[in-house]
PyMOL commands that place a pseudoatom at each C-alpha (Angstrom):
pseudoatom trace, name=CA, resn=UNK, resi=1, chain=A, elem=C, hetatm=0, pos=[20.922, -23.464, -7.506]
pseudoatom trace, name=CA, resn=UNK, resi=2, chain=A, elem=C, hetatm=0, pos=[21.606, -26.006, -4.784]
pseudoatom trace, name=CA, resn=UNK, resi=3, chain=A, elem=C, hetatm=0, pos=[21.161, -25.887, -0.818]
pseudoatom trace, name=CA, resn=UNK, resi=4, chain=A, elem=C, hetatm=0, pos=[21.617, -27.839, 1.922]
pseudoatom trace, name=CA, resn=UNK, resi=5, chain=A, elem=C, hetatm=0, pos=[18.923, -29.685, 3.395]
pseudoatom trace, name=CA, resn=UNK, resi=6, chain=A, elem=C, hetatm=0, pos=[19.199, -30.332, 7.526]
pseudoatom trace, name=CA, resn=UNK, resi=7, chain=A, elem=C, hetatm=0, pos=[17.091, -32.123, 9.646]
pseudoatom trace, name=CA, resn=UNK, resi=8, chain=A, elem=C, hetatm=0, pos=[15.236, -30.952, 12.855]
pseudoatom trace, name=CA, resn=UNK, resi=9, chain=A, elem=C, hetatm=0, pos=[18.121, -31.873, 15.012]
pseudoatom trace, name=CA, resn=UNK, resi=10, chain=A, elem=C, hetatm=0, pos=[20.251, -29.537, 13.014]
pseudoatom trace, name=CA, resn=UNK, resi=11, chain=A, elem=C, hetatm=0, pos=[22.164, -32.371, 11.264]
pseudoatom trace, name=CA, resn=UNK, resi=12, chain=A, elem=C, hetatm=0, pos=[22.925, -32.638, 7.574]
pseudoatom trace, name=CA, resn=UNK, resi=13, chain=A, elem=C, hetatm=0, pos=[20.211, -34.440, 5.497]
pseudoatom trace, name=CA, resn=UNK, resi=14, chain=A, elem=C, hetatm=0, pos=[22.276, -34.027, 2.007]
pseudoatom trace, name=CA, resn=UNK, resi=15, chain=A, elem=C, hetatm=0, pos=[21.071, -31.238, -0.491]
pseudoatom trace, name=CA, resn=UNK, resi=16, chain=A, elem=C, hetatm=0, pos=[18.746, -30.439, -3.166]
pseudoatom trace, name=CA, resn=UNK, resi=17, chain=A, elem=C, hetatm=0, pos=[18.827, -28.785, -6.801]
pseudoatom trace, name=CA, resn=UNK, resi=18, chain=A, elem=C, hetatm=0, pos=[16.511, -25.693, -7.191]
pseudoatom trace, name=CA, resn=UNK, resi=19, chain=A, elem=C, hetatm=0, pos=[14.933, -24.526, -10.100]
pseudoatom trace, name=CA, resn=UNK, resi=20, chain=A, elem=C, hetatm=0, pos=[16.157, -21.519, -10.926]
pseudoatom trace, name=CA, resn=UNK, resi=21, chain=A, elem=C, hetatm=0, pos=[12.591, -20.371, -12.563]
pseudoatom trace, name=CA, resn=UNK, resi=22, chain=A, elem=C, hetatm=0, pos=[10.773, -20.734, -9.065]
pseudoatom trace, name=CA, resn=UNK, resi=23, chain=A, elem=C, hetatm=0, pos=[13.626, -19.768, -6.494]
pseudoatom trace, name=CA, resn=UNK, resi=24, chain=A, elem=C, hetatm=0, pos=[15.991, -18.095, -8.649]
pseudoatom trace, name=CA, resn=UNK, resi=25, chain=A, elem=C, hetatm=0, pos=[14.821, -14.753, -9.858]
pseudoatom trace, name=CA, resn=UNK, resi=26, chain=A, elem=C, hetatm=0, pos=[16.983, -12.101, -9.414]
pseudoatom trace, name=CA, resn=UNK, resi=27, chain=A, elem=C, hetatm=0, pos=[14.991, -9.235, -9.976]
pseudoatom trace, name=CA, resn=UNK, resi=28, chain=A, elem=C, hetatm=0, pos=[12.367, -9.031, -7.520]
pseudoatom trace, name=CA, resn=UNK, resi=29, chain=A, elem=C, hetatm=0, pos=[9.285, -7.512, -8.815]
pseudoatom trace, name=CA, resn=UNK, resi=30, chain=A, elem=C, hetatm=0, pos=[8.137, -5.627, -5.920]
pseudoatom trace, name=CA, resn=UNK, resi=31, chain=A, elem=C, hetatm=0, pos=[4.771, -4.461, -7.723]
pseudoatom trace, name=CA, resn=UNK, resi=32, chain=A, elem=C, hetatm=0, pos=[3.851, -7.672, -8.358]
pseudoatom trace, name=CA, resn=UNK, resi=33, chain=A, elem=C, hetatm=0, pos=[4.076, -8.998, -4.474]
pseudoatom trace, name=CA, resn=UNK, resi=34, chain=A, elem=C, hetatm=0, pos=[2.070, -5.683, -3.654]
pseudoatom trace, name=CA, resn=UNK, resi=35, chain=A, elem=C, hetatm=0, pos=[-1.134, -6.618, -6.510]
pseudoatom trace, name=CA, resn=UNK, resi=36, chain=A, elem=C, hetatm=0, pos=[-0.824, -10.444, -4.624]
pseudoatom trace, name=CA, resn=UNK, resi=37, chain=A, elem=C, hetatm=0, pos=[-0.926, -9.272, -1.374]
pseudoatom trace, name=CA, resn=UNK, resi=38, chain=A, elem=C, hetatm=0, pos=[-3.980, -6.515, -1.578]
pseudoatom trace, name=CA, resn=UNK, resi=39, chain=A, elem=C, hetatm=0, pos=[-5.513, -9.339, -3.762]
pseudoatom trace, name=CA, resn=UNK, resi=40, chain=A, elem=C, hetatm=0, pos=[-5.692, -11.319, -0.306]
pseudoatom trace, name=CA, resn=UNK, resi=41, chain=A, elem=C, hetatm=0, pos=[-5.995, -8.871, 1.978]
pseudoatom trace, name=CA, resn=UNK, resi=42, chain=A, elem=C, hetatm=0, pos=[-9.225, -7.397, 0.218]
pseudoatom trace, name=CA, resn=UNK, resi=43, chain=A, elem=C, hetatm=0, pos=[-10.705, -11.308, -0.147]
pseudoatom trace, name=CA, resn=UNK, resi=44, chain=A, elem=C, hetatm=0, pos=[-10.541, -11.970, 3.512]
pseudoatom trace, name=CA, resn=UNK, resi=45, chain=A, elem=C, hetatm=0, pos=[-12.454, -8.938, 4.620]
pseudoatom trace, name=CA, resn=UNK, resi=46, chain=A, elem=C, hetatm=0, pos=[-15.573, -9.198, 6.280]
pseudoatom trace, name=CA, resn=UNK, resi=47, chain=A, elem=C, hetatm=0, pos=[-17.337, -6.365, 4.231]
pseudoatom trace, name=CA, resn=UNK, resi=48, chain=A, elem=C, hetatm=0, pos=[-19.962, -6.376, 7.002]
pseudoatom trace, name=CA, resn=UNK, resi=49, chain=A, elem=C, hetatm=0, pos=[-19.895, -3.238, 7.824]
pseudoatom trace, name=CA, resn=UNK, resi=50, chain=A, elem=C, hetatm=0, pos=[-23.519, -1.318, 7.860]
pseudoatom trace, name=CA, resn=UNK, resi=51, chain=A, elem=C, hetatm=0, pos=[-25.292, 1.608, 8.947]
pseudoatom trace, name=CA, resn=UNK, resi=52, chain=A, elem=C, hetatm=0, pos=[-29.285, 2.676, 8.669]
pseudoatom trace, name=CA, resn=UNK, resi=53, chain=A, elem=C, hetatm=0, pos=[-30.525, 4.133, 5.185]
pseudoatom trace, name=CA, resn=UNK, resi=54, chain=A, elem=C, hetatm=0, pos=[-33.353, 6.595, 5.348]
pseudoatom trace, name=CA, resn=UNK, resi=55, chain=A, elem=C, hetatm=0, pos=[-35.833, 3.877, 4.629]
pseudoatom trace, name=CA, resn=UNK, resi=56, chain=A, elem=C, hetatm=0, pos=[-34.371, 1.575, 7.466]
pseudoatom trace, name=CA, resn=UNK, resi=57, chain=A, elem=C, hetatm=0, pos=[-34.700, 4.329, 10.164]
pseudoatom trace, name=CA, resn=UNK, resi=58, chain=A, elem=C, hetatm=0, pos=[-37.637, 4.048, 12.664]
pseudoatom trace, name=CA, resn=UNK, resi=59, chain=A, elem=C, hetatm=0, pos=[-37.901, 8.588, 13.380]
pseudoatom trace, name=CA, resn=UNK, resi=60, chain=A, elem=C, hetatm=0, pos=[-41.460, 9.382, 11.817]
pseudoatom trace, name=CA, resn=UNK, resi=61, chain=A, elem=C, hetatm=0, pos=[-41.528, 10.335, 8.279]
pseudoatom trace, name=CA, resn=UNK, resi=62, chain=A, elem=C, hetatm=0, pos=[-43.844, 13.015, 9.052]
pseudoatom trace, name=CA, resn=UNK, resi=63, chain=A, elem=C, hetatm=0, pos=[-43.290, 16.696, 6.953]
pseudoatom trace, name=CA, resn=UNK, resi=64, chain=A, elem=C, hetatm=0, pos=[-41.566, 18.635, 10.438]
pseudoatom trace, name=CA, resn=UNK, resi=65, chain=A, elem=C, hetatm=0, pos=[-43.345, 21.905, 9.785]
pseudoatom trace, name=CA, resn=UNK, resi=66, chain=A, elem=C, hetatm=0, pos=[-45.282, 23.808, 6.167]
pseudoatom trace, name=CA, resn=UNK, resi=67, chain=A, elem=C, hetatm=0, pos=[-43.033, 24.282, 3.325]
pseudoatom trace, name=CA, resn=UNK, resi=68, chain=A, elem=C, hetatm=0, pos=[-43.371, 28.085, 3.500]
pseudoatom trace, name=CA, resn=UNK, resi=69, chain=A, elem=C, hetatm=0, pos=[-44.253, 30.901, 5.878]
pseudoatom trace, name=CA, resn=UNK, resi=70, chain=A, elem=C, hetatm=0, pos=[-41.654, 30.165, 8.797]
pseudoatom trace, name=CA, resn=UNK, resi=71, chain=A, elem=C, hetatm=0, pos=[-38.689, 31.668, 7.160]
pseudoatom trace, name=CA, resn=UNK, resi=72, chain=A, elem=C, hetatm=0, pos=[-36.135, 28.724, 7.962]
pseudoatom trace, name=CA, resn=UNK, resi=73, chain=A, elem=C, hetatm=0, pos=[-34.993, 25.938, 5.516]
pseudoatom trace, name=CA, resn=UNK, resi=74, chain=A, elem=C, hetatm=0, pos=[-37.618, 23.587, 3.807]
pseudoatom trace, name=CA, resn=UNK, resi=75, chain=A, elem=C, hetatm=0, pos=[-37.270, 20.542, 5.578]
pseudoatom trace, name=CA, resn=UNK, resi=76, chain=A, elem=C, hetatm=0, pos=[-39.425, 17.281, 4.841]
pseudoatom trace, name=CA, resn=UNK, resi=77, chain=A, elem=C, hetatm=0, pos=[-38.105, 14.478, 6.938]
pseudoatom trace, name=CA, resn=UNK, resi=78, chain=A, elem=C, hetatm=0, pos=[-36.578, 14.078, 10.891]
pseudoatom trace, name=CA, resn=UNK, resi=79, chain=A, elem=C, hetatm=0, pos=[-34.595, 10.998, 9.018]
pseudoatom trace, name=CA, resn=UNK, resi=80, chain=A, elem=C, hetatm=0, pos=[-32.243, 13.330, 6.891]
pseudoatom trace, name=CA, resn=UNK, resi=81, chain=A, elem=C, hetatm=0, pos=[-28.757, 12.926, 7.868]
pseudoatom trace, name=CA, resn=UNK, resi=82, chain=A, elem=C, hetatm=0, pos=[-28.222, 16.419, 9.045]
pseudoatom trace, name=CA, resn=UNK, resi=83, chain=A, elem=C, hetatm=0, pos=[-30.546, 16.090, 12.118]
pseudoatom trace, name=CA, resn=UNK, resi=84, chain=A, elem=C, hetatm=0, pos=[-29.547, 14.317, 15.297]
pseudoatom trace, name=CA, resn=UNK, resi=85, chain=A, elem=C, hetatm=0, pos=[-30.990, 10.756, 14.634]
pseudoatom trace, name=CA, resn=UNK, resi=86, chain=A, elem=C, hetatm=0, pos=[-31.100, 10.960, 11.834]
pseudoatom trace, name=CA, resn=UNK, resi=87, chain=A, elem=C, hetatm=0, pos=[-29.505, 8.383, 8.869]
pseudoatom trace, name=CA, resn=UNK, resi=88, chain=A, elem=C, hetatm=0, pos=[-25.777, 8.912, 7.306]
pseudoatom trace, name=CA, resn=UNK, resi=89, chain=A, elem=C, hetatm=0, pos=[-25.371, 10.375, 3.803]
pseudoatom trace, name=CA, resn=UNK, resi=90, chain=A, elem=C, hetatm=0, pos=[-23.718, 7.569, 2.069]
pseudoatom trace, name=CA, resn=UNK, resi=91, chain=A, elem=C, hetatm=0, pos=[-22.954, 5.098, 4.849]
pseudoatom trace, name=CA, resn=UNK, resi=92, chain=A, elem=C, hetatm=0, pos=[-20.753, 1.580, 4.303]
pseudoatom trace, name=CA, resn=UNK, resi=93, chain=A, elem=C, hetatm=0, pos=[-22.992, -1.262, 3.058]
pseudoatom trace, name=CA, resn=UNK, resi=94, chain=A, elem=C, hetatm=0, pos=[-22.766, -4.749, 3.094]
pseudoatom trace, name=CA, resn=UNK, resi=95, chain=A, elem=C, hetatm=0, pos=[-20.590, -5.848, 0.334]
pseudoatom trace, name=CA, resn=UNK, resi=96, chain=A, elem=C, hetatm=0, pos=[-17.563, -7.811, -1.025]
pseudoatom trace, name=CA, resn=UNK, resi=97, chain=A, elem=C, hetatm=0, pos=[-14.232, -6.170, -1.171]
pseudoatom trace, name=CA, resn=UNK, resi=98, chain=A, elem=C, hetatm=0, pos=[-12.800, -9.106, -3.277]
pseudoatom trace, name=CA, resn=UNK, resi=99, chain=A, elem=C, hetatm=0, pos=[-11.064, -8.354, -6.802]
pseudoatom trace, name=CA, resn=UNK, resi=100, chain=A, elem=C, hetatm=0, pos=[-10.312, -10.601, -9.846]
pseudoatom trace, name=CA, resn=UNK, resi=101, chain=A, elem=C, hetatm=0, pos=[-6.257, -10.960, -10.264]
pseudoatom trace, name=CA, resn=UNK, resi=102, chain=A, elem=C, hetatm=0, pos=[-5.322, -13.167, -13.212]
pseudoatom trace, name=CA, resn=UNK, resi=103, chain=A, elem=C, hetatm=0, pos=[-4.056, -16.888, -12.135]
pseudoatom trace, name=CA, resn=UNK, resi=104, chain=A, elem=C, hetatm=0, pos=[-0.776, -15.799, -14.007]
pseudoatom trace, name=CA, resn=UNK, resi=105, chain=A, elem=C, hetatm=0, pos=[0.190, -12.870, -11.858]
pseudoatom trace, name=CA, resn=UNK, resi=106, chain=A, elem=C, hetatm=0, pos=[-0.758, -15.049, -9.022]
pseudoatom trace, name=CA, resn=UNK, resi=107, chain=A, elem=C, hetatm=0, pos=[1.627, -17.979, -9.874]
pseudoatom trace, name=CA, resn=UNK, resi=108, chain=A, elem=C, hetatm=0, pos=[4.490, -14.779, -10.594]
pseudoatom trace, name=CA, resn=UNK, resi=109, chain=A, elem=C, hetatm=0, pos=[3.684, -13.321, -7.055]
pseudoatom trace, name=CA, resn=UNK, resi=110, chain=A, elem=C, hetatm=0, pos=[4.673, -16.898, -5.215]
pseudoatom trace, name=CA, resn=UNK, resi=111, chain=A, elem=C, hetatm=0, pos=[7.832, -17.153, -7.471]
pseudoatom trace, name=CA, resn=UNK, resi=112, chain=A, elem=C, hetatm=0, pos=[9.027, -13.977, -6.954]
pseudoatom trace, name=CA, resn=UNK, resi=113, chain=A, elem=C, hetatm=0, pos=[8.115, -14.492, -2.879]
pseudoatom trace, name=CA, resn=UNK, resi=114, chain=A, elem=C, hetatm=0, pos=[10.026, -17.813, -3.009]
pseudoatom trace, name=CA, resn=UNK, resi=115, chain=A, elem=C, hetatm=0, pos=[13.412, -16.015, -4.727]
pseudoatom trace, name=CA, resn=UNK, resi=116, chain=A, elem=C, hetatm=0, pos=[13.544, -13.376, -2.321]
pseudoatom trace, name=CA, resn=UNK, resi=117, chain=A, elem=C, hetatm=0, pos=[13.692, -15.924, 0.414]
pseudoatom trace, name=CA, resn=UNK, resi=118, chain=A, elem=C, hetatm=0, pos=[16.017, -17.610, -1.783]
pseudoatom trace, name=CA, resn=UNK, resi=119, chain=A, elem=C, hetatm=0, pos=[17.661, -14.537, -2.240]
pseudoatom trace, name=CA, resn=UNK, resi=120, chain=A, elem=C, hetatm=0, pos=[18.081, -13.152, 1.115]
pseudoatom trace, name=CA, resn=UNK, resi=121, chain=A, elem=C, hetatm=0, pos=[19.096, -16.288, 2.350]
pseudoatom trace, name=CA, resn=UNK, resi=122, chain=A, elem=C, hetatm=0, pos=[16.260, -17.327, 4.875]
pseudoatom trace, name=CA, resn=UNK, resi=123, chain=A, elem=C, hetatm=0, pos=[14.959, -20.211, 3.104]
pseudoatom trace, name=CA, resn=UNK, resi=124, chain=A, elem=C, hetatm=0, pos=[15.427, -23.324, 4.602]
pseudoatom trace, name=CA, resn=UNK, resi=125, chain=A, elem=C, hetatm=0, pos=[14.918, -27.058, 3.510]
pseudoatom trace, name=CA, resn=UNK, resi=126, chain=A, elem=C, hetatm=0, pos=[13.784, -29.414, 6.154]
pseudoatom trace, name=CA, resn=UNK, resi=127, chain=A, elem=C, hetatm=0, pos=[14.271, -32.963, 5.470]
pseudoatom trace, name=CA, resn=UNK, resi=128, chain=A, elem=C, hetatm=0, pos=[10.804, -33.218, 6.904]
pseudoatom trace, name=CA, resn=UNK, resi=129, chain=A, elem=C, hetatm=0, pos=[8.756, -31.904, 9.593]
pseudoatom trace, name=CA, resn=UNK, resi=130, chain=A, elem=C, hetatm=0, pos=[7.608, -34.809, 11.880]
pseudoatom trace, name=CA, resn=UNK, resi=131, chain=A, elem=C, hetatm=0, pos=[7.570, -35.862, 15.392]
pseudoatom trace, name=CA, resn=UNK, resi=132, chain=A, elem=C, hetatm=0, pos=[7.624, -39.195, 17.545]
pseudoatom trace, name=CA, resn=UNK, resi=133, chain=A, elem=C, hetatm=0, pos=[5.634, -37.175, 20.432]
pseudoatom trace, name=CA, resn=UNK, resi=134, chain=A, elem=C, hetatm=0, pos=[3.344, -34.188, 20.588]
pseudoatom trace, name=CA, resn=UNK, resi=135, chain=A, elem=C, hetatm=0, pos=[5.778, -32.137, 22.746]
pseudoatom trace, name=CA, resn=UNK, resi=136, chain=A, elem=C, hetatm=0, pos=[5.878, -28.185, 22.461]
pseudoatom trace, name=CA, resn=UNK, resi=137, chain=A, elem=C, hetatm=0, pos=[8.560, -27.767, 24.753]
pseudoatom trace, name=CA, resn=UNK, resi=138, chain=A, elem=C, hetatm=0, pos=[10.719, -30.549, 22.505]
pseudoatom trace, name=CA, resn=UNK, resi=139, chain=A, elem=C, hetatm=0, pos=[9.820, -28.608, 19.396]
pseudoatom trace, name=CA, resn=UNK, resi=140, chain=A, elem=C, hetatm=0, pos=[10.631, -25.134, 21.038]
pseudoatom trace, name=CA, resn=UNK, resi=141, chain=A, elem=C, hetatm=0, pos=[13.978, -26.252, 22.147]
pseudoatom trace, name=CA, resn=UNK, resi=142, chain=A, elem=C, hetatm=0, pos=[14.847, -27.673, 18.478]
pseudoatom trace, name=CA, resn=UNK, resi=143, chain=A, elem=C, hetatm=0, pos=[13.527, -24.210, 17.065]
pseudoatom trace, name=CA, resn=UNK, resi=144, chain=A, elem=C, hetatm=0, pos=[15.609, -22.137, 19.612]
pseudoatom trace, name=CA, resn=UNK, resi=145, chain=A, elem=C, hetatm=0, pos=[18.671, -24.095, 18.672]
pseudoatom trace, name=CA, resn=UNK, resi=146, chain=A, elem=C, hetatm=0, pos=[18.396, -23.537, 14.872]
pseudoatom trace, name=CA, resn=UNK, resi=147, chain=A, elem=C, hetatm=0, pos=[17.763, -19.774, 15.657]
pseudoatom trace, name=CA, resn=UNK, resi=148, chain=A, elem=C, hetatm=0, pos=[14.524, -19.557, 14.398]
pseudoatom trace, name=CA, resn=UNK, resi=149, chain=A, elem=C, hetatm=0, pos=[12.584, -16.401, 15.110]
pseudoatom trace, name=CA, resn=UNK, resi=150, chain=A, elem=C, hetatm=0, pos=[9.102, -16.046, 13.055]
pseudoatom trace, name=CA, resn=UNK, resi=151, chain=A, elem=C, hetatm=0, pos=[8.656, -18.965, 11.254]
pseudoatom trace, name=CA, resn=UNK, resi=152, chain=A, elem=C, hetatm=0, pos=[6.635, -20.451, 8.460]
pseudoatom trace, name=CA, resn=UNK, resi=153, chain=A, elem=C, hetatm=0, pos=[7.026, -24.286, 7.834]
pseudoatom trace, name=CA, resn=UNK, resi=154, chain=A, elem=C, hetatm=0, pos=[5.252, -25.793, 4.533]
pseudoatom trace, name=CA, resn=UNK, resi=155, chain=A, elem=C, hetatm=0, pos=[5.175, -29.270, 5.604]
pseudoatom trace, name=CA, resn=UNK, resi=156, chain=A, elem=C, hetatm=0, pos=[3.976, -31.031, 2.763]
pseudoatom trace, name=CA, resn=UNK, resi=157, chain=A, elem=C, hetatm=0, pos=[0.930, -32.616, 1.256]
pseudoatom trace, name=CA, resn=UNK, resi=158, chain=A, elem=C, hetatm=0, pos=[-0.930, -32.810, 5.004]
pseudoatom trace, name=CA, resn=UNK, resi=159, chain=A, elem=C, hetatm=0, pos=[0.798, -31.554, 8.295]
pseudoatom trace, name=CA, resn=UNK, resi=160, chain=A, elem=C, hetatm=0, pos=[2.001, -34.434, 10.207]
pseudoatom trace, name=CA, resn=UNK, resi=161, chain=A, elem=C, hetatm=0, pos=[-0.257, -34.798, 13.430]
pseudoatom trace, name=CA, resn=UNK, resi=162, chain=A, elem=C, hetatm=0, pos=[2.480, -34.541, 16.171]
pseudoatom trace, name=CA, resn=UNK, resi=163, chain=A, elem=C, hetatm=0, pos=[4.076, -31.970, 14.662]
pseudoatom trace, name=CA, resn=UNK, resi=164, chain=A, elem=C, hetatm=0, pos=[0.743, -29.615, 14.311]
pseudoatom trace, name=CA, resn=UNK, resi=165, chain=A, elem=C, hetatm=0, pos=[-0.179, -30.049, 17.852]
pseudoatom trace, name=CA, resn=UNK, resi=166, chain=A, elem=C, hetatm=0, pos=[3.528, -29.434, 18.865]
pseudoatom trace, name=CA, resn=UNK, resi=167, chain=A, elem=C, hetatm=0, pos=[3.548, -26.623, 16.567]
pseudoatom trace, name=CA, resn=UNK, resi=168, chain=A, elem=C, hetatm=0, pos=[0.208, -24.558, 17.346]
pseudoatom trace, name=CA, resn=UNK, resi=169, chain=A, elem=C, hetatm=0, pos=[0.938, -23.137, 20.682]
pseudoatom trace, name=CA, resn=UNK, resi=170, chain=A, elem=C, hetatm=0, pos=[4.438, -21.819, 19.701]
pseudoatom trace, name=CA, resn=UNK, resi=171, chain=A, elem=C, hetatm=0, pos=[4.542, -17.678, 19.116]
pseudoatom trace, name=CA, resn=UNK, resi=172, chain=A, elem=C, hetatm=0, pos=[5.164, -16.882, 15.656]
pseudoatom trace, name=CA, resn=UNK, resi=173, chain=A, elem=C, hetatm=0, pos=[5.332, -20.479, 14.300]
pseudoatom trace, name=CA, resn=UNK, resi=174, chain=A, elem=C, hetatm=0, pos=[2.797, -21.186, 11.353]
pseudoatom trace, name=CA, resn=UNK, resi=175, chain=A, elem=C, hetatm=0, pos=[2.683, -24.458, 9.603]
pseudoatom trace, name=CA, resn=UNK, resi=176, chain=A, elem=C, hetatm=0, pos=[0.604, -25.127, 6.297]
pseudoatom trace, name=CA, resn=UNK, resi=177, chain=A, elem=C, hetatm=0, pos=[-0.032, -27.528, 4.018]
pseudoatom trace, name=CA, resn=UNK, resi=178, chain=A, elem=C, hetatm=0, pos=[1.507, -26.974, 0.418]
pseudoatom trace, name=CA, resn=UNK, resi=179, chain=A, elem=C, hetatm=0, pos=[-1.879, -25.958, -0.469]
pseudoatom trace, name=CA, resn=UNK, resi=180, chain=A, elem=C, hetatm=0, pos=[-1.961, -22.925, 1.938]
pseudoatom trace, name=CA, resn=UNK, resi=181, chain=A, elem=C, hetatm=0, pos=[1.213, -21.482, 0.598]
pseudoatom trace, name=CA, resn=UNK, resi=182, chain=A, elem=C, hetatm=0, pos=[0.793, -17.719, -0.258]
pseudoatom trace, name=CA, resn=UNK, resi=183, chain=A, elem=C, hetatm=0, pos=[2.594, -14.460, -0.765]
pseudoatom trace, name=CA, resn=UNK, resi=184, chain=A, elem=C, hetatm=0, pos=[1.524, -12.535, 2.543]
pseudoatom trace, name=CA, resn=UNK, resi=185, chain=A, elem=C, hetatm=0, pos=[2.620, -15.553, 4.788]
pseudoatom trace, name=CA, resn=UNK, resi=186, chain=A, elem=C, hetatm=0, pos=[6.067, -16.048, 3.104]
pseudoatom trace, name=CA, resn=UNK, resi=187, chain=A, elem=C, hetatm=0, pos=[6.979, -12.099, 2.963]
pseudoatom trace, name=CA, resn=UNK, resi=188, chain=A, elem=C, hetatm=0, pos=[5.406, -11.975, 6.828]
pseudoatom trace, name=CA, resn=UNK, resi=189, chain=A, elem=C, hetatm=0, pos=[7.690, -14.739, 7.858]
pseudoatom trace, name=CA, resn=UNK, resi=190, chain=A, elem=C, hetatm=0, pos=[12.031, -13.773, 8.735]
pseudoatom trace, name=CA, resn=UNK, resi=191, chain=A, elem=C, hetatm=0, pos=[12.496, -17.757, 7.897]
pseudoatom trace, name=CA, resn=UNK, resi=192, chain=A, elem=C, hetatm=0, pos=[10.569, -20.118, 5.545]
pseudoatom trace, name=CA, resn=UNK, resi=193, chain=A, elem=C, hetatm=0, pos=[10.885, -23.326, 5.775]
pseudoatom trace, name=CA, resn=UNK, resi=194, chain=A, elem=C, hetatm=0, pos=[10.014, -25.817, 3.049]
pseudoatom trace, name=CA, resn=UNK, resi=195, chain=A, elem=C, hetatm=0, pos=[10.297, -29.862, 3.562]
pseudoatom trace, name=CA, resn=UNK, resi=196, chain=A, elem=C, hetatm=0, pos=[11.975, -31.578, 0.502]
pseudoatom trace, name=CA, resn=UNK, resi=197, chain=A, elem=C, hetatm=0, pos=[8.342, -32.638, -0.605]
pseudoatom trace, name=CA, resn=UNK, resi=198, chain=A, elem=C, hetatm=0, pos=[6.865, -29.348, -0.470]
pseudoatom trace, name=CA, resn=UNK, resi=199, chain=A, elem=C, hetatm=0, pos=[9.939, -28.163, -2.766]
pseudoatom trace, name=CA, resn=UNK, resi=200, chain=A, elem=C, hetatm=0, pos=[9.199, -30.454, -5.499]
pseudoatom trace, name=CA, resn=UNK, resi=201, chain=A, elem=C, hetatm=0, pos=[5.558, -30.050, -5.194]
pseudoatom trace, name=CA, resn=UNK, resi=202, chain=A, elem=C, hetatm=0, pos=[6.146, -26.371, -5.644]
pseudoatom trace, name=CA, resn=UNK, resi=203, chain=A, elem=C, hetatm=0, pos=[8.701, -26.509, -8.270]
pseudoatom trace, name=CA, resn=UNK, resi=204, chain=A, elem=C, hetatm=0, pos=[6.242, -28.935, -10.300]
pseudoatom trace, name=CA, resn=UNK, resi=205, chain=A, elem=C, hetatm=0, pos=[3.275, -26.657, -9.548]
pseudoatom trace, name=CA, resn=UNK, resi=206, chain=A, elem=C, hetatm=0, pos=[5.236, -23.297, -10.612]
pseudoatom trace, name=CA, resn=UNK, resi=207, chain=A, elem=C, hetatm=0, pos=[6.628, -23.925, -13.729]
pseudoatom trace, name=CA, resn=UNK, resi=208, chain=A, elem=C, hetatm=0, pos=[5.784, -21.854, -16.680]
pseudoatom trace, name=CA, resn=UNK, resi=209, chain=A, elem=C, hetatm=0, pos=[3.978, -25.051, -18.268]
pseudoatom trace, name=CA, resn=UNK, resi=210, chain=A, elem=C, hetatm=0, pos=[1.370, -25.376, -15.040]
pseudoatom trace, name=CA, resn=UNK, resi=211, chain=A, elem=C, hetatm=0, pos=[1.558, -21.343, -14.321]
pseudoatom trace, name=CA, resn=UNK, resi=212, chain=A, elem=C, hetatm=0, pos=[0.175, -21.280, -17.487]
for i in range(1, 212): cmd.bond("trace and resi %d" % i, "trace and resi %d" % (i + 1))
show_as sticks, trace
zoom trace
């Protein structure tokens, strides 16, 4: 498939061949972007969650009263979880949330992201994103005109200086590095945008040969 590329300024900047393998799927595998995206989510949690065990609780361990004779419950410790001040039964621990997902099904997830964008017709190929000056308001203006709402720019190999610092304090505007490219950014964003270099970077990295 083939699209237009523009520049920041709006103008034409020619147009580009797509593979059809990375941004032209048609049937969008929906279970797929949902194994991809609770693969991430559950990586980038904290897992610190914690509360006292029995054995980490300062009460006294003493025996509260005999074992028999008073007619109530046999009770051995002011640290069991049904006393006030006690510890909680089975209480969150410290601990990874992070699951295995094959590299395969990980390449799939980003193709299939890629052709829905493709597919729904808010991809867009920048001839590149750079700037002369760091100015926010400059950048703003230029995203305002192209109708940009929430935004995700891939710029390429490294993020060009001028236009990161331009970029960062503009709402809803995220720009990464074609190494930060992932499924939960791209199906966040209403408009990716891809420089040319980041498409060919992406279209040599998803092929079936490297997915493989």
């Amino acid at each position: 498939m083939k699209l237009d590329i523009i520049k920041l300024d709006g103008k034409s900047g020619g147009s580009i061949e797509l593979s059809d393998e990375v941004f032209g799927i048609a049937d969008i595998r929906a279970d797929i972007l949902a194994r991809v995206v609770n693969w991430q989510l559950a990586k980038r949690r904290g897992g610190n969650h914690k509360v006292q065990t029995r054995n980490e609780n300062s009460r006294t361990g003493k025996k509260m009263y005999k074992q028999k004779g008073t007619g109530g419950a046999r009770h051995g410790s002011r640290r069991a979880p049904q006393f006030v001040g006690g510890s909680r039964a089975f209480g969150p621990v410290v601990r990874s949330h992070a699951f295995d997902l094959p590299k395969k099904v990980r390449a799939l997830g980003l193709r299939h992201a890629l052709s829905s964008k493709a597919r729904d017709g808010t991809l867009v190929v920048l001839d590149s994103a750079s700037l002369k000056d760091p100015k926010t308001a400059g950048l703003r203006a230029q995203i305002d005109k192209l109708g940009w709402k929430r935004v995700l720019v891939i710029a390429g190999v490294e993020v060009d200086k001028n236009f990161g610092l331009a970029a960062r304090n503009i709402p809803h505007l995220d720009v990464l590095p074609n190494a930060g490219v992932n499924v939960y950014d791209i199906l966040r964003a209403e408009t990716l945008v891809l420089t040319r270099d980041a498409v060919e970077a992406l279209q040599a990295r998803l092929t079936q040969k490297e997915a493989a």
